[in-house]
N, C-alpha and C positions, 0 to 999 in steps of 0.2 A: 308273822310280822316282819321277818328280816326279808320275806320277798318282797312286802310292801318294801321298803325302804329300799332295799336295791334299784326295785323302779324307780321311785322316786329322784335315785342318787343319779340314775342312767339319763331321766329326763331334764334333770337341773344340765346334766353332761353336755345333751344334746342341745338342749337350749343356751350353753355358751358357746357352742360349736356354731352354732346359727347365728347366731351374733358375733361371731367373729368374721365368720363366712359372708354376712349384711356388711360389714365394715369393709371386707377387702372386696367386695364388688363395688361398694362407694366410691371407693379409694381407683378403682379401676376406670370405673366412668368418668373422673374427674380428671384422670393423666387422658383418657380416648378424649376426651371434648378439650383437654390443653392440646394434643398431637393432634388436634383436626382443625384447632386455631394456628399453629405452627404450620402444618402443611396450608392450610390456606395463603399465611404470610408467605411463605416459599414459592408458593405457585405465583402470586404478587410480582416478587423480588424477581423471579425469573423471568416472568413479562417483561418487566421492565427493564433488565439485563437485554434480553432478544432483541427490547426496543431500541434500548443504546447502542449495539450490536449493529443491527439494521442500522441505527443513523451515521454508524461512524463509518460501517464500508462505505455505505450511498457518498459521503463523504471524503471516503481518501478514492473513490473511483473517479468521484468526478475531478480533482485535485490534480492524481494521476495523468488522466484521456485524458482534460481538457490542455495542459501544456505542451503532452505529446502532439495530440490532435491539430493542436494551435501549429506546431513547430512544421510539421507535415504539410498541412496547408499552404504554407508561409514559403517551400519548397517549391512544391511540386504542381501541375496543373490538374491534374487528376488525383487528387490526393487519399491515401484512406486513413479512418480515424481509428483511434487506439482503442479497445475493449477491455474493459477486467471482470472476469467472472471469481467469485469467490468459494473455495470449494471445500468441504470440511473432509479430510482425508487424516485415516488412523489418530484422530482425535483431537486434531488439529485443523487450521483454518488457514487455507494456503490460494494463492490470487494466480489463477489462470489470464494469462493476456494475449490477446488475438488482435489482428487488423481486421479491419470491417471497412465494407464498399459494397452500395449499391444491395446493402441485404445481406450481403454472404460475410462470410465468416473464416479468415485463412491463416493459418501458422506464420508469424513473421519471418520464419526461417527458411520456407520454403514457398518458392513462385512470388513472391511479392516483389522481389528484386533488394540488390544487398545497399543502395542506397538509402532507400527509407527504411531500414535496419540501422543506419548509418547515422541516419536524424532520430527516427524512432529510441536508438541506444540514449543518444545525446539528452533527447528531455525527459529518458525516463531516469537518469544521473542527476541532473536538473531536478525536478523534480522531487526526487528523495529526499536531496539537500533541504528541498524549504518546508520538506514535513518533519525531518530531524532537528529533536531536544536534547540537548541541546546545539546548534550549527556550529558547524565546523570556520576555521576560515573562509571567507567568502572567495576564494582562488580554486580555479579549476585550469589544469595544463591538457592541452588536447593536442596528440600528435597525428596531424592529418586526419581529422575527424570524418572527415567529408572525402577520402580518397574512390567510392565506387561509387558517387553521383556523375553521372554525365552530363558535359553538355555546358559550356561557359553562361547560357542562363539560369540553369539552376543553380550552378555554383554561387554565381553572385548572389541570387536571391537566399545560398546558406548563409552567406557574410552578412544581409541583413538581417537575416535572422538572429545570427549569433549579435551584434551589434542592441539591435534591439533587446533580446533577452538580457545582454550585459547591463543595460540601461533598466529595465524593469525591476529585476536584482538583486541590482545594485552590485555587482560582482563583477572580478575581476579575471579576465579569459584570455591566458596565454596560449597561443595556439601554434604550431609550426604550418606552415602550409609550401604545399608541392606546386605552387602561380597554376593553379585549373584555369585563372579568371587573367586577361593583362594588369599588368603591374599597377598601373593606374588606379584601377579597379580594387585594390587589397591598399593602396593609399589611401583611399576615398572613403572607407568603412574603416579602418584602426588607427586608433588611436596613438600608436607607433610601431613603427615595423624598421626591424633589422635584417638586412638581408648578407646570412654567410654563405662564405665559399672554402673551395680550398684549391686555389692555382697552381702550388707546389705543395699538395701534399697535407699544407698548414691550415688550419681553418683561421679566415678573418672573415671580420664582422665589421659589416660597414652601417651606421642609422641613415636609415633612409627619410625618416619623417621624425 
């Protein structure tokens, strides 16, 4: 009789051991169907991270190249336009920029010439400015911005540039300049000009306009 009842006591054993073992697979299937509704949302959320992502480079690229681009044009008669590639490097998101003409694709540093480096610098400064939150004062000092454009029709056509960009801006562009262009011509575009010297040594400053 006590082997009957050992069995018995063994199968009562097993039979809560099975019903415990039903409970934590329940238990198990109901976290795997939460963590496959979570990973669903996550894959969602990520999308649409990638999508904001995607719209805000598309965004500060064209922001970017287009004022650069603008500026270059507004220069030069064969002008090239600015590029930014964006490139995810050691875990981070970093804006390659190239000039671009005619298809090709060229290091701004090298063979494009150091004047449109010179403009190119200039609106991508510019440029910064009106994508920064908060903006700084709207004053920018430039000392001989434009000194390795050649050529008194480009230069003048930097002064309308800068002129124009002052006006668009709304900002305010102290500049020194080395007269690339006749004197006339730097009256005709600013809005006042000082012109120093130093005949003994002294520096004076005479207003010209």
């Amino acid at each position: 009789m006590s082997g009957i009842k050992d069995l018995r006591h063994s199968i009562e054993g097993k039979k809560g051991t099975r019903q415990t073992l039903q409970n934590q697979m329940e238990e198990l299937e109901k976290t795997h169907l939460y963590l496959e509704q979570e990973l669903d949302h996550a894959r969602e959320e990520q999308f649409c991270i990638q999508i904001v992502a995607q719209e805000t480079q598309e965004q500060l690229e064209y922001q970017i190249s287009e004022l650069v681009s603008l500026a270059l044009q507004s220069v030069f008669d064969n002008p090239y336009t600015l590029g930014v590639d964006f490139i995810i490097r050691r875990g981070q998101t970093e804006a390659d920029l190239y000039f671009e003409r005619g298809g090709n694709k060229f290091n701004p540093l090298y063979g494009c010439g150091i004047g449109n480096v010179d403009v190119g610098a200039l609106g991508l400064r510019l440029s910064r400015w009106t994508l920064s939150r908060p903006k700084s004062r709207p004053t920018f000092l430039l000392d001989e911005p434009f000194k390795h454009i050649k050529g008194s029709k480009d230069n003048e056509r930097a002064l309308q540039m800068i002129k124009e960009l002052s006006h668009r801006l709304k900002i305010q562009i102290i500049m020194v300049s080395d007269e690339r262009v006749p004197r006339e011509t730097i009256l005709a575009f600013a809005d006042k000009v000082f012109l120093s010297t130093q005949p003994d040594e002294v520096s004076h400053v005479e207003v010209l306009k």
